[in-house]
C-alpha positions in Angstrom: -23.7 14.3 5.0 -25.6 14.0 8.4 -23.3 16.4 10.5 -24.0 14.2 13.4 -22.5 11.2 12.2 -18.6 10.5 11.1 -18.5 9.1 8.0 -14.8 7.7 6.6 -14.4 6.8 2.8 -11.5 4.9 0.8 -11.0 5.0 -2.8 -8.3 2.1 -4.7 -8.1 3.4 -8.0 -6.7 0.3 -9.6 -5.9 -0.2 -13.2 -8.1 -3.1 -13.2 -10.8 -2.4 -11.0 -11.8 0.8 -9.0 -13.0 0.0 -5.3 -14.5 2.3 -3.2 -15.6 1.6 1.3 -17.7 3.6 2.9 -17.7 3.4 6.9 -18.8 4.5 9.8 -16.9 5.8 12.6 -17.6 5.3 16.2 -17.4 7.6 18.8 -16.7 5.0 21.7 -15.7 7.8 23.9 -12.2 6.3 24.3 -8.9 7.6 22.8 -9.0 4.8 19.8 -12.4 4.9 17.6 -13.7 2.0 15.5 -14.8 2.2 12.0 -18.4 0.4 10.8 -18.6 -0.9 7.4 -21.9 0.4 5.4 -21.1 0.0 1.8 -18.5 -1.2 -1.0 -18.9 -0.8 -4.8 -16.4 -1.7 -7.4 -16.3 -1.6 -11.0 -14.0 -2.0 -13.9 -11.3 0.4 -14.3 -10.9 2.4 -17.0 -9.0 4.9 -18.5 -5.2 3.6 -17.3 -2.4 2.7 -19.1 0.9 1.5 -17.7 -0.3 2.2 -14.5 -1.0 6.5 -14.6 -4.2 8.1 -15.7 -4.4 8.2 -19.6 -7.9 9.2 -19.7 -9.6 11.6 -17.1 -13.0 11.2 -17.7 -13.4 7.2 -18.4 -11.1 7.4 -14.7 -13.9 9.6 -13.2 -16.6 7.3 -15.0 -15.6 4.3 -13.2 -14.9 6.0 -9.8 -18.4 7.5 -9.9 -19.8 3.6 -10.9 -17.8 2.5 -7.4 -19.2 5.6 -5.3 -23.3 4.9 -6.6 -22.8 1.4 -5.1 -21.4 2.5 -1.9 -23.7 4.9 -1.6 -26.7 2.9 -2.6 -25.5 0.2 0.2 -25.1 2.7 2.8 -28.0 5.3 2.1 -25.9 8.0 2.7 -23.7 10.2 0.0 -19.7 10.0 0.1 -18.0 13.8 0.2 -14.9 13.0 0.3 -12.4 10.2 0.9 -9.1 9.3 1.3 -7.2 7.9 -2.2 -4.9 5.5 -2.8 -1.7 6.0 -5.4 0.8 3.6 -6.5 2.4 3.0 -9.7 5.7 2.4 -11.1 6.1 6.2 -10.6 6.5 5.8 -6.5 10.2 6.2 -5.4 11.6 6.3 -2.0 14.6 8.4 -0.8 16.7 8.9 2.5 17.3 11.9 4.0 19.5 13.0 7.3 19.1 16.3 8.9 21.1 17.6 11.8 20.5 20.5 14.4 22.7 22.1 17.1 20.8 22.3 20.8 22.8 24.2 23.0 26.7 23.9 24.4 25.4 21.9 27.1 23.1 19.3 26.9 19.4 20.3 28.0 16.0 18.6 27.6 14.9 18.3 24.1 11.4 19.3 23.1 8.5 19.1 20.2 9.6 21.8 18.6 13.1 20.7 18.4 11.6 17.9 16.6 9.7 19.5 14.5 12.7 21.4 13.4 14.8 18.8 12.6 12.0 17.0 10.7 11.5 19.9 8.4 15.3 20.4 7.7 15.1 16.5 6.7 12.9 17.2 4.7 14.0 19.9 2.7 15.9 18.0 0.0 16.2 18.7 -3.3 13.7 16.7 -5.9 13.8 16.3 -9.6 10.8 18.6 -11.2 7.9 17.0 -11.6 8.5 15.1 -8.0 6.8 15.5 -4.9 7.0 14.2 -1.4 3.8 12.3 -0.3 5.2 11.0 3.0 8.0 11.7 5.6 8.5 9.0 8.2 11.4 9.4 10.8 13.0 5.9 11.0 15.2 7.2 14.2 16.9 9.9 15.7 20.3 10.7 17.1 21.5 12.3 20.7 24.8 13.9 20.6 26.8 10.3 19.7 23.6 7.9 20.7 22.0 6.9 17.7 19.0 4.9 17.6 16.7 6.8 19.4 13.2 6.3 19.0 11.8 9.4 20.9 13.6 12.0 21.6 11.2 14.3 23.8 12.1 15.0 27.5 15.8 13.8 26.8 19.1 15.9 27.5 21.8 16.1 24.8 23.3 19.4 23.0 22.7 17.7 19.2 19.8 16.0 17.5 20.1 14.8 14.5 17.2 12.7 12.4 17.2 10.2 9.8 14.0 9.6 7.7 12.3 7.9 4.4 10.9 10.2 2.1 7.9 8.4 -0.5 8.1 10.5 -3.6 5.9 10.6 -6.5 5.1 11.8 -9.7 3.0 15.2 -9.0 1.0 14.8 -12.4 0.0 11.8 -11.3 -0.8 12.6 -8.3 -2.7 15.6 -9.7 -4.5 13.3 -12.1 -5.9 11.7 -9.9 -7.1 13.7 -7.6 -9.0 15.5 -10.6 -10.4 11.7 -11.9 -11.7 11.5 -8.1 -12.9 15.2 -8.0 -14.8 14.9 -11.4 -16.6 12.1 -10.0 -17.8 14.2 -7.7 -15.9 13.8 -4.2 -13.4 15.6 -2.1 -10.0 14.4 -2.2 -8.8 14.1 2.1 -5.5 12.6 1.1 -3.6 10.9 -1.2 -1.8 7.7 0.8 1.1 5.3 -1.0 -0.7 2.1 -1.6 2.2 -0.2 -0.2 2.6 2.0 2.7 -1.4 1.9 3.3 -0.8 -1.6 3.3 1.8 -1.7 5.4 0.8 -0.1 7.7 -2.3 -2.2 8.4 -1.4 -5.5 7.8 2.0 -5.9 9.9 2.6 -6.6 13.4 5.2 -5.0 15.1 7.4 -8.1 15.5 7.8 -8.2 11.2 8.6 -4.6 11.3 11.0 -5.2 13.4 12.4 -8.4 11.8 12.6 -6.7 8.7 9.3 -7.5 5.6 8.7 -7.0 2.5 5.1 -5.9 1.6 4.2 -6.2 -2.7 1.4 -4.9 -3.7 0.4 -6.7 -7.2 -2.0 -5.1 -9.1 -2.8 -5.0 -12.6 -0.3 -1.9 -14.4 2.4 -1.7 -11.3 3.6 -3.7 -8.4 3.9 -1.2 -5.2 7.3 -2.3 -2.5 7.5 -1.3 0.8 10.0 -2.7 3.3 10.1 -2.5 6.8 13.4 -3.1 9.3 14.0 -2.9 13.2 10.4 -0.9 13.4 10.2 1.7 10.5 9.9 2.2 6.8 13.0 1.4 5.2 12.6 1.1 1.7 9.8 1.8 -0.7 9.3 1.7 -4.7 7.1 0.8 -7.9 7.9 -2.3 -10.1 5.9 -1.6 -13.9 5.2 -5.4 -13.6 1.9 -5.9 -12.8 -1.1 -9.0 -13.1 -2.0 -7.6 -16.8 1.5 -8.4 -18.2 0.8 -12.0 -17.1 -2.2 -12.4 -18.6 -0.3 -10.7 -21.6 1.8 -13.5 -21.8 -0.7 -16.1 -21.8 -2.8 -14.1 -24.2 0.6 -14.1 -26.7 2.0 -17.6 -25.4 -1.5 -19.7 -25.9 -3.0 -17.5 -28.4 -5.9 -16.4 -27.0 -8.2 -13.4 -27.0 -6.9 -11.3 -23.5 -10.3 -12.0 -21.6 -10.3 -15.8 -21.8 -6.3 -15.6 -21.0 -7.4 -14.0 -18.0 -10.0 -16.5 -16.3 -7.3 -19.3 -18.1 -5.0 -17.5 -15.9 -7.3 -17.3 -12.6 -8.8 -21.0 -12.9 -5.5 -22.8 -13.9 -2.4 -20.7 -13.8 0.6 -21.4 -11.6 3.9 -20.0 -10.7 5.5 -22.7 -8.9 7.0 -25.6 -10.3 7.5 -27.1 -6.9 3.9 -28.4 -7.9 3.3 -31.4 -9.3 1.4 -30.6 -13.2 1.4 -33.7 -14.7 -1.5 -34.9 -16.4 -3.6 -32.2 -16.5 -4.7 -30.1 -18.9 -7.6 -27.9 -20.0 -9.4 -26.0 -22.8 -7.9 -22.8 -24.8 -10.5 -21.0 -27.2 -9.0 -20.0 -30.6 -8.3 -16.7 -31.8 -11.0 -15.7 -34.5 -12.8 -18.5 -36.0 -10.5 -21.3 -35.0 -11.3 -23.8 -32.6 -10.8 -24.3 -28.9 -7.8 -26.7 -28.2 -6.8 -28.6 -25.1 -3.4 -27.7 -23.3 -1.1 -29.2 -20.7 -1.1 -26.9 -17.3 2.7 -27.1 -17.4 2.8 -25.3 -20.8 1.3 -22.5 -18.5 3.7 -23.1 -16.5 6.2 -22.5 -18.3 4.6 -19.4 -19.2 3.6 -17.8 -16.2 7.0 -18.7 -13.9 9.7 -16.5 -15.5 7.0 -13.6 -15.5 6.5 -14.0 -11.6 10.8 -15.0 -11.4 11.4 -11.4 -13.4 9.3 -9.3 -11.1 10.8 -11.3 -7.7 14.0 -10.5 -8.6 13.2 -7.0 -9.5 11.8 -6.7 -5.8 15.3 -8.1 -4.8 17.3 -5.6 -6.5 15.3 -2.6 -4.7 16.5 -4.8 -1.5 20.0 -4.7 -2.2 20.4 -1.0 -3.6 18.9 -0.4 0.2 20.9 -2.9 1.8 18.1 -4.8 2.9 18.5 -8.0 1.3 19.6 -10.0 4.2 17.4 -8.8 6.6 14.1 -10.2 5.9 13.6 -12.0 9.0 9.5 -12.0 8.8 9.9 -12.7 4.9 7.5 -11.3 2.1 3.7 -10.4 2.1 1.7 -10.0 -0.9 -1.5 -7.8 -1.3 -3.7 -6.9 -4.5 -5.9 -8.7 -6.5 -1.9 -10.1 -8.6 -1.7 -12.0 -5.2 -4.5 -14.6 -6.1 -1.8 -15.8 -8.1 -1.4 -19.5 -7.8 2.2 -20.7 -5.9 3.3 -17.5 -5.5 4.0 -17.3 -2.1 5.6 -20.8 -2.3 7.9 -19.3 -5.1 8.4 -16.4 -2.9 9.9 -18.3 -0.2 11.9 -20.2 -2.6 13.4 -16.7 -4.0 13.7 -15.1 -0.4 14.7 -18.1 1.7 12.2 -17.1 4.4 8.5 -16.8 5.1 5.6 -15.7 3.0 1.8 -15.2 3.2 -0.9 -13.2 2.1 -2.1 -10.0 3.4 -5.9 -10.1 3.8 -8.3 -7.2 5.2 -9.3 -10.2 8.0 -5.5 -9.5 9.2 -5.1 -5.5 10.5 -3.3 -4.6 13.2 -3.3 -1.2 15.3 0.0 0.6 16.5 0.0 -1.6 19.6 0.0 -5.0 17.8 -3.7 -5.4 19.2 -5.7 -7.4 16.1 -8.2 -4.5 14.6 -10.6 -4.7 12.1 -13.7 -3.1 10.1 -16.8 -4.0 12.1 -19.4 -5.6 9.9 -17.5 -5.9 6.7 -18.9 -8.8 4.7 -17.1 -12.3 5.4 -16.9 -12.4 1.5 -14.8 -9.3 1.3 -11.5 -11.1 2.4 -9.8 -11.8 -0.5 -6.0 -9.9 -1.6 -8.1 -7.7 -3.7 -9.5 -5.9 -1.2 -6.5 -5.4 1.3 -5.9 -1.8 -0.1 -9.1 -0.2 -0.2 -9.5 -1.7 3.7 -5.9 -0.3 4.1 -6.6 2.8 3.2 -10.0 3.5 5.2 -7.8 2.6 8.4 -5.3 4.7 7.0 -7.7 7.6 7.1 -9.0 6.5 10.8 -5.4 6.9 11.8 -5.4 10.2 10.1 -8.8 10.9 12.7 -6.9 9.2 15.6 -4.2 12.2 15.5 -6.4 14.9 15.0 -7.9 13.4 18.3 -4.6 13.0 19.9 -4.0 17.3 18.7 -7.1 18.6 20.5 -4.6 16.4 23.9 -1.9 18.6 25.4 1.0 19.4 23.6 3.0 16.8 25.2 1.2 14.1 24.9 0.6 14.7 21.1 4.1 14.6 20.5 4.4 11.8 22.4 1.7 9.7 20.8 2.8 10.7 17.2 6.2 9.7 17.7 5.5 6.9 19.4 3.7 5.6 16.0 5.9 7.5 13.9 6.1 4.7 11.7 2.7 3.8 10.7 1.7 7.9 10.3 3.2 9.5 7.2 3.8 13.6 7.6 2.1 14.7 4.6 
């Protein structure tokens, strides 16, 4: 790469499709840079079952496929980027850590913090497990809890409480090889939902309490937020391919037709009116087409969406988080095109629900950001994680930026956004 220029990549390694963005960032000379899109390139995933890497080198095959079309688009070669992971593999965990100041209270300081943060994390994990993000959801001062930062405070305890996103480390491992093999330099490896998170809610539904699904093809990806940080995160193993599954089986179809039947007709509401309508099935083999009623899809597609709704709700309740949804649900992924599905969302949840699009980023400030010159056509659900992730990484620059600041104000800006910057 040109040394002179900053260039910022993002890799979605979907079971369905692999996306890759290629950008450019800006040196504005301020604090905050901005990111320039130059290329995109997608291409059919393969190599995936159930949502982990079954095949290395078809995975590699169709990340490399993604890369040449960025590449070609931009005229400049990706290194490395910054790669997404989900799957029904991601778990979230709690973990409290305590430390002892002094007898009498004196000013707390970064490296009090820092202490603290690595005693918190410091938990035992099953083998096979590691930790791909620590974010401090608040702090405590002697008896006041609540605290947001700490720094320049007096007390004689502080004690932390934060959300550890844990992960399979073969899958993990997987695929950063599958990435590697195609030829590029893994920076990090980001929770999809969190990446998603991150960039796609204001600060009022953090606080209010959301629900962010990400619905791809193998896995859905949960992340909830409450009063500000990460509260909750998981994997679902239902994903837009075990829909299209059930139309294949329920109409009796070859999978490919049952997925554009699924895209140009399917619904999961039943709020909507289907009367009347009906459209053409192709026959398995040699037998012939046929004409169905949309409700008998329907009838297929509902209980599917109902099943993986109500799986999202039990993640809720185990984190007692149920109830407080005050800015509702927000779905991401290319699953999210599915027809009604918000509408049977707010049915479920009893509050709000929309889409996630790459059009709707946000910075840590609640200030509407966004990928200069990205194509007006790349705004659908599908692309929300790939964007997510390439603003991920800019965050990632935006700290480095804030380390080469004095000491002080470092801490203070990374605590002050401690939940949209996971510790790896």
């Amino acid at each position: 790469m040109n040394q002179e220029r900053d260039y910022l990549a993002a890799l979605d390694l979907g079971s369905t499709m692999t996306r890759a963005l290629f950008a450019e960032v800006l040196d504005s000379g301020e604090e905050d840079p901005q990111v320039r899109f130059l290329g995109f390139g997608e291409s059919e995933s393969l190599g995936w079952r159930k949502g982990v890497v079954a095949d290395l080198d078809a995975v590699a095959g169709s990340v490399k496929k993604a890369l040449e079309q960025a590449e070609a688009a931009a005229g400049v070669s990706i290194e490395s980027a910054v790669v997404g992971i989900g799957g029904p593999h991601i778990q979230g965990i709690s973990s409290r850590a305590g430390l002892p100041l002094a007898a009498r209270p004196r000013e707390v300081t970064r490296d009090d913090v820092r202490r603290v943060m690595e005693s918190a994390r410091s938990v035992p994990l099953p083998k096979g497990r590691e930790i791909l993000h620590m974010l401090p959801q608040e702090f405590a001062l002697d008896s006041q809890s609540g605290v947001r930062d700490p720094i320049g405070m007096q007390a004689g305890s502080l004690a932390v409480k934060v959300h550890l996103i844990t992960g399979s480390q073969a899958a993990s491992q997987s695929v950063v090889a599958a990435v590697n093999r195609a030829g590029v330099v893994v920076e990090t490896v980001v929770a999809e939902a969190f990446a998603v998170g991150e960039a796609v809610l204001t600060p009022e539904e953090r606080e209010l309490g959301v629900l962010v699904v990400v619905l791809g093809g193998g896995s859905a990806e949960l992340a909830a937020y409450y009063q500000g940080g990460l509260r909750m995160s998981s994997g679902i193993a239902i994903g837009g391919d075990h829909f299209t599954s059930d139309v294949a089986i329920g109409l009796h179809t070859p999978s490919p037709e049952a997925e554009i039947i699924k895209k140009m007709f399917g619904s999961v509401y039943s709020g909507w009116s289907h009367d009347g309508a009906s459209f053409e099935v192709p026959g398995l083999a040699n037998r012939p087409s046929r004409m169905v009623p949309r409700r008998d899809l329907l009838e297929i597609l509902e209980p599917r969406a109902q099943e993986l709704l109500a799986m999202a709700i039990e993640e809720l309740r185990q984190a007692d988080l149920e109830p407080r949804l005050g800015a509702g649900v927000i779905f991401a992924g290319g699953g999210a095109r599915l027809h009604g599905l918000c509408d049977l969302a707010e049915n479920v949840f009893s509050g709000p629900a929309r889409l996630g699009l790459p059009s709707d980023v946000w910075d840590e400030e609640g200030v509407p950001a966004m990928i200069l010159d990205s194509p007006r056509s790349w705004d659908g659900p599908e692309y929300t994680t790939v964007g997510a992730l390439l603003l991920y990484g800019l965050r990632l620059r935006r700290l480095r930026m804030a380390r080469r600041r004095t000491p002080a104000k470092r801490w203070k800006s990374l605590l002050a956004g401690k939940a949209r910057e996971g510790v790896r």
